[in-house]
DRENVOVEX-545361 format. One line per 2 residues: number of its first residue (from 1); their letters; for each residue x, y, z of C-alpha. Coordinates in Angstrom, 3 decimals. Layout:
NUM) A) X,Y,Z  ... .
***
This chain:
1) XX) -10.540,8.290,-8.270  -12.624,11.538,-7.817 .
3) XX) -11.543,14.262,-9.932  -10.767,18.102,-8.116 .
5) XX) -13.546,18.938,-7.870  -15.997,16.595,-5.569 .
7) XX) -19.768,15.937,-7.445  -21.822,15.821,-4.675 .
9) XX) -25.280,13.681,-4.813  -28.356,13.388,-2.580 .
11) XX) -28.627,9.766,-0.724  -31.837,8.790,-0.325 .
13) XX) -34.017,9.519,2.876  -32.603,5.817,4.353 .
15) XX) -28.929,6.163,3.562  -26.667,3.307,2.822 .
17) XX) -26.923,0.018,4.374  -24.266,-1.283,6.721 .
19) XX) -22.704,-4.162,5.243  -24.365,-7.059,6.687 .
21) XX) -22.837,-10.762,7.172  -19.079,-11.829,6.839 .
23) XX) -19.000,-11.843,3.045  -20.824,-7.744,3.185 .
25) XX) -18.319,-6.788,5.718  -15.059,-8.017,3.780 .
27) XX) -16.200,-6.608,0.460  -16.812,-3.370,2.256 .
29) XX) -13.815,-3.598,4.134  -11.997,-4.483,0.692 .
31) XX) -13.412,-1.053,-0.776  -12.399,1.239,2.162 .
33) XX) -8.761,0.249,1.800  -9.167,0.303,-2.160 .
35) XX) -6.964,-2.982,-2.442  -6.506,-2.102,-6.164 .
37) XX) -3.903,0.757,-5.045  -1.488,-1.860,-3.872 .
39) XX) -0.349,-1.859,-7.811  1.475,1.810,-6.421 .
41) XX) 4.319,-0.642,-4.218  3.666,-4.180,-4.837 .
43) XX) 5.879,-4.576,-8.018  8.607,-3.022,-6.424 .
45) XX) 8.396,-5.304,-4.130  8.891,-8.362,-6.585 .
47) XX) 11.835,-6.402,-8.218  13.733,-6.353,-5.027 .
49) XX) 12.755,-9.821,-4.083  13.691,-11.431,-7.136 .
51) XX) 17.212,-8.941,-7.876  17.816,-10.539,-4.269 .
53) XX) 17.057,-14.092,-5.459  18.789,-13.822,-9.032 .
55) XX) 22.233,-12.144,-6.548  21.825,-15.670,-4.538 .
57) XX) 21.038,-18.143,-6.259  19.461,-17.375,-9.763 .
59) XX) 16.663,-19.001,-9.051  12.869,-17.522,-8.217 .
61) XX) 11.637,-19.369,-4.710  7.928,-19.377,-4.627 .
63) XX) 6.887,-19.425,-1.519  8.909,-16.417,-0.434 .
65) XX) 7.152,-14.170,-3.406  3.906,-15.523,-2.406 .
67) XX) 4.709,-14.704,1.595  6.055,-11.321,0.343 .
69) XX) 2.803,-10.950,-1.539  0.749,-11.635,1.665 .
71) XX) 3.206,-9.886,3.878  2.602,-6.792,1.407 .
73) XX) -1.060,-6.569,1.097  -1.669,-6.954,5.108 .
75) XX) 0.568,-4.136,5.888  -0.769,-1.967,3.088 .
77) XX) -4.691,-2.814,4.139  -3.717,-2.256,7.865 .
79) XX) -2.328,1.145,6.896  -5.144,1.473,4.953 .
81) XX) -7.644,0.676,7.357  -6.031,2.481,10.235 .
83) XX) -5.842,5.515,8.294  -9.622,5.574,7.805 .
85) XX) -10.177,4.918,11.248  -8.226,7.596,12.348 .
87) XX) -9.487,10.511,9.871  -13.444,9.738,9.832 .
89) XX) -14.454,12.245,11.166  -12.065,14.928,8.473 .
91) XX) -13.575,12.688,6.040  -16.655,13.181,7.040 .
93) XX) -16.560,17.124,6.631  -14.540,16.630,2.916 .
95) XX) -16.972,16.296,-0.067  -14.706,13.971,-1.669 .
97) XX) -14.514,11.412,1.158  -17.604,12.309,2.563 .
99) XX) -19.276,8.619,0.982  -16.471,6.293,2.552 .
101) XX) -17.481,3.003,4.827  -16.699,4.566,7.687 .
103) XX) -18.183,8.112,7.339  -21.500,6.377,6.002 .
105) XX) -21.955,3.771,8.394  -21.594,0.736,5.713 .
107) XX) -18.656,-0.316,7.760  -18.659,0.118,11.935 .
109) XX) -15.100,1.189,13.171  -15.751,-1.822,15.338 .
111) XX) -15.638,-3.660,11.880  -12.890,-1.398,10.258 .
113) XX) -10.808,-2.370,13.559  -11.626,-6.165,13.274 .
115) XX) -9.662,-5.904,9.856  -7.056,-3.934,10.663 .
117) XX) -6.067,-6.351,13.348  -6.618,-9.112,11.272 .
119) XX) -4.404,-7.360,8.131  -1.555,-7.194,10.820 .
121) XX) -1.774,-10.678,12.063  -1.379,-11.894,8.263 .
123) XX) 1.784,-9.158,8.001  3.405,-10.656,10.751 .
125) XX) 2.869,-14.354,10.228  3.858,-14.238,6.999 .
127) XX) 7.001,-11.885,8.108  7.973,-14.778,10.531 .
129) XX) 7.243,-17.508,7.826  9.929,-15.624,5.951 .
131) XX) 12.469,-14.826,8.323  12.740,-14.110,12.314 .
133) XX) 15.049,-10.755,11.158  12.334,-9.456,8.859 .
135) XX) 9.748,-10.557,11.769  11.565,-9.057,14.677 .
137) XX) 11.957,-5.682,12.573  8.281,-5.247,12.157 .
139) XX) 8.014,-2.358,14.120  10.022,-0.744,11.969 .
141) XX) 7.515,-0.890,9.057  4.654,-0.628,11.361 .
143) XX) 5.093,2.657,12.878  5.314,5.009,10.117 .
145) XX) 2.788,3.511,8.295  0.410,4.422,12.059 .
147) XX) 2.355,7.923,12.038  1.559,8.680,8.646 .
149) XX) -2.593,9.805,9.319  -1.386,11.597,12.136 .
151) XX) 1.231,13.622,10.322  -1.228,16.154,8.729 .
153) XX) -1.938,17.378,12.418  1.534,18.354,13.445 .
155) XX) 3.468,19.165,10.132  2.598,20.740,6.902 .
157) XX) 4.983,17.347,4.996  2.910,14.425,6.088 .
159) XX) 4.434,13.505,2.476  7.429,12.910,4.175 .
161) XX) 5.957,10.224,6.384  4.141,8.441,3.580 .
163) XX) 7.376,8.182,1.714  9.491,6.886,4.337 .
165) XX) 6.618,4.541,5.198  6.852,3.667,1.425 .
167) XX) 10.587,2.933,1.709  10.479,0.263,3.534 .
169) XX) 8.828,-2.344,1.232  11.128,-2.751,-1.060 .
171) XX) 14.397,-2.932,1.457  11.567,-5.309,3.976 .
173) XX) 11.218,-7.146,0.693  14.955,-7.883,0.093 .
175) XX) 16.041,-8.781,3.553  12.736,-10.971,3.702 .
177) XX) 14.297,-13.693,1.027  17.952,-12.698,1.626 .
179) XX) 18.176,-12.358,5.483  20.298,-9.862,5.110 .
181) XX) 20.903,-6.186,5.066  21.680,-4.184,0.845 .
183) XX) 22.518,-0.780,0.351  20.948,-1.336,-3.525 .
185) XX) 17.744,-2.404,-1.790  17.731,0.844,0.282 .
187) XX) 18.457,2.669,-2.848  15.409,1.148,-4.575 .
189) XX) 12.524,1.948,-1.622  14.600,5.570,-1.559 .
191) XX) 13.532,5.757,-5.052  10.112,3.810,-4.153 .
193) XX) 9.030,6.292,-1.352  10.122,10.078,-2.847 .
195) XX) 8.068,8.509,-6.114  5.078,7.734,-4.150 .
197) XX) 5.901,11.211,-1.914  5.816,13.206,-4.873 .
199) XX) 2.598,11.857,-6.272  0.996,11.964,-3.011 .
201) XX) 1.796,16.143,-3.572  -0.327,15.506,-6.728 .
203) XX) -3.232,13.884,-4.947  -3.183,16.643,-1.558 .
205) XX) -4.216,19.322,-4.571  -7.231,17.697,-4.510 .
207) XX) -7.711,18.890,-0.868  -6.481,22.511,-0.575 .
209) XX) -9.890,24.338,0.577  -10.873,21.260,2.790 .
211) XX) -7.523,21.305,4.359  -7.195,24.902,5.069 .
213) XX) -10.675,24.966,6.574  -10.024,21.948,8.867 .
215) XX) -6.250,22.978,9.480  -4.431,20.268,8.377 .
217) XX) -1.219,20.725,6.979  0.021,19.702,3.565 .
219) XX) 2.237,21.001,1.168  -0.477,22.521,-1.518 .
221) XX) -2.833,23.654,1.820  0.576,25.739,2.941 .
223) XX) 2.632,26.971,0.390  -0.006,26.407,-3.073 .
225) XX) -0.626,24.498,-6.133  2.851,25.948,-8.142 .
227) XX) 4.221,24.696,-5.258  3.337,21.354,-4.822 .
229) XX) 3.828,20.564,-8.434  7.276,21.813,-8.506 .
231) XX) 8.012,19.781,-5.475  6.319,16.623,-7.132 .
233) XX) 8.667,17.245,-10.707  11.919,17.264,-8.548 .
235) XX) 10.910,13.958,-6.086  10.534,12.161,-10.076 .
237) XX) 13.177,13.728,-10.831  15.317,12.571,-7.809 .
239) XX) 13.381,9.004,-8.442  14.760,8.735,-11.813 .
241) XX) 18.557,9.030,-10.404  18.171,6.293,-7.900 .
243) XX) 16.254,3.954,-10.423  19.846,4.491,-12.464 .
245) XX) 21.917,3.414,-9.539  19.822,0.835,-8.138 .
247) XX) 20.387,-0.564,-12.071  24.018,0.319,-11.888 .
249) XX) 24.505,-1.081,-8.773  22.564,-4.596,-9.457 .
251) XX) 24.718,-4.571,-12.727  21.542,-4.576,-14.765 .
253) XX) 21.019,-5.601,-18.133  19.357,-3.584,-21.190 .
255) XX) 15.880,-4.207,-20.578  15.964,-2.666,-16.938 .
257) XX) 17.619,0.680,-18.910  15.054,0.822,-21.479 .
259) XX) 12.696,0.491,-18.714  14.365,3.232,-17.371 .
261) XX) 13.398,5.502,-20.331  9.314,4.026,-20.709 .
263) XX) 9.334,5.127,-17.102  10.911,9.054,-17.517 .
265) XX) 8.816,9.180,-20.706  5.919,8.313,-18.572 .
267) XX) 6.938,10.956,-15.769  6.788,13.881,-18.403 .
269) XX) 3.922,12.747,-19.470  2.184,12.727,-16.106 .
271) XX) 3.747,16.441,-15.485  2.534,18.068,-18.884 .
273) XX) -1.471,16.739,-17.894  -0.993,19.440,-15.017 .
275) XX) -0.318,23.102,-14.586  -1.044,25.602,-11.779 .
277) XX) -4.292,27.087,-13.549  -5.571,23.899,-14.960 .
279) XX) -5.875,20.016,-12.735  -8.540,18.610,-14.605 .
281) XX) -6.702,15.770,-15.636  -5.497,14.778,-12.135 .
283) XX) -7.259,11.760,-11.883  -5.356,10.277,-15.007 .
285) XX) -1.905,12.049,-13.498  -2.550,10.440,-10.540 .
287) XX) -4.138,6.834,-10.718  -3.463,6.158,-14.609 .
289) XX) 0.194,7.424,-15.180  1.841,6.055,-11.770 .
291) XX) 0.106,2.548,-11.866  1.535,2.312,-15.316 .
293) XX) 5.095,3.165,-14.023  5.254,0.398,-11.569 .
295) XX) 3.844,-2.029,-13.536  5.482,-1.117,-16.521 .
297) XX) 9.268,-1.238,-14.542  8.861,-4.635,-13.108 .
299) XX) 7.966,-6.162,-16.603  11.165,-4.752,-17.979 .
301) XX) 13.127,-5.666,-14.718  11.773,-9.137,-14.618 .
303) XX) 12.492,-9.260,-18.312  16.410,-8.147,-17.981 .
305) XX) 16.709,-10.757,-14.567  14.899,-13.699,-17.345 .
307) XX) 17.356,-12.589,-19.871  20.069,-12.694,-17.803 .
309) XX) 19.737,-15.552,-15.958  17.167,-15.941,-13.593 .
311) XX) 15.126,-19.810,-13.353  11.426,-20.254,-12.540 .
***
């Protein structure tokens, strides 16, 4: 994670090499949709998969986390990937993103393409290995997660977009090992997405000048930096209230509730590292703080579903 401000170095004369051979061009395709971010939705992803299993049957069914898993990661590297794609050439004029694959010519959008197809084959193969209803609503989850780079062009909320893109995880999740449709799983990717919206108002502040300059449109480009943290306190705030009903409505158990309160603690926490005059600590707001939160929820959720019943 770069901080606000981008540190700008000198290549050398020859630039970076392009990734050469299969192995090169998967470990630089790996890096230019930064796999290690899937830690934002993955785990809420197991919490609605295994509340669904624990509501059926009590009992954890491997394969389907594991094709959840898959079905997770290839939608989130093809969003990834196709996001890149799309914005090189804004990258390429943004100090901070001016050293990605595709700006640099490690990766050829040739390459970056190659992926992305082959991130959505694995989403939908393992979305039909799961269920036909989860397969045949793959659209669904595809198209806002394509939307979603274009969004900065026409609206000044492309936050918007990422969340609902967000959203659908979690419910996708659900249905995938339940083949059927749950209000408390929409609940849960509500609270998913407007979490991930409202941090994604944290990371745009990196971006104001570079924004305004290229005319994109973002909530701290348009309206400021007061703004856009305001906006981000009330989506955790409006998170918090649908991680309580999601619990109240899956009848969960004390360890989900004191989750509950690690995970507001860790909210204020985030909040107090910024203020209007000072986002030097963005990086840890950002990356550090909201990693912990999802991580830190499913342990306590998968501890309460243990506790209460729930068989490996």
């Amino acid at each position: 994670m770069e901080g606000v401000r981008a540190v700008t170095t000198v290549e050398d004369a020859t630039g970076p090499a392009p990734a050469q051979g299969l192995g090169g061009k998967a470990k630089a395709f790996k890096n230019l949709v930064l796999l290690e971010h899937s830690v934002f939705a993955l785990p809420f992803a197991y919490i609605a998969a295994l509340t669904a299993m624990f509501s059926a049957s009590r009992t954890v069914h491997w394969r389907q986390l594991v094709l959840v898993t898959i079905a997770m990661v290839g939608a989130r590297s093809f969003a990834m990937a196709v996001n890149r794609i799309i914005d090189r050439e804004f990258d390429a004029r943004n100090p901070r993103t001016a050293r990605r694959e595709l700006v640099t010519g490690v990766l050829s959008v040739k390459a970056a393409w190659a992926g992305a197809i082959t991130a959505l084959a694995v989403f939908l193969a393992a979305a039909a290995s799961l269920n036909w209803l989860v397969f045949w609503l793959c659209p669904l989850a595809v198209v806002p997660l394509v939307l979603y780079p274009y969004g900065k062009r026409f609206t000044n909320v492309p936050h918007a977009l990422l969340a609902l893109a967000q959203a659908i995880g979690p419910i996708g999740a659900w249905m995938a090992v339940s083949g059927a449709w749950s209000w408390s799983a929409v609940v849960l990717g509500l609270a998913v997405g407007i979490w991930i919206g409202g941090f994604d108002l944290i990371f745009a502040l990196q971006d104001i000048e570079t924004d305004r300059e290229q005319g994109l449109g973002s909530v701290p480009a348009k309206w400021g930096v007061a703004v856009a943290l305001t906006g981000a306190r009330a989506a955790h705030v409006v998170t918090m209230a649908l991680f309580i009903v999601f619990g109240a409505l899956t009848h969960a158990g004390g360890f989900w509730w004191f989750g509950i309160v690690v995970v507001a603690a860790a909210f204020v926490y985030e909040h107090a590292l910024l203020s209007p005059t000072d986002l030097s600590r963005l990086g840890r707001a950002f990356f550090t703080v909201n990693g912990f939160v999802g991580i830190a929820l499913f342990c306590f959720a998968l501890l309460d579903l243990l506790v209460r019943g729930l068989r490996g």
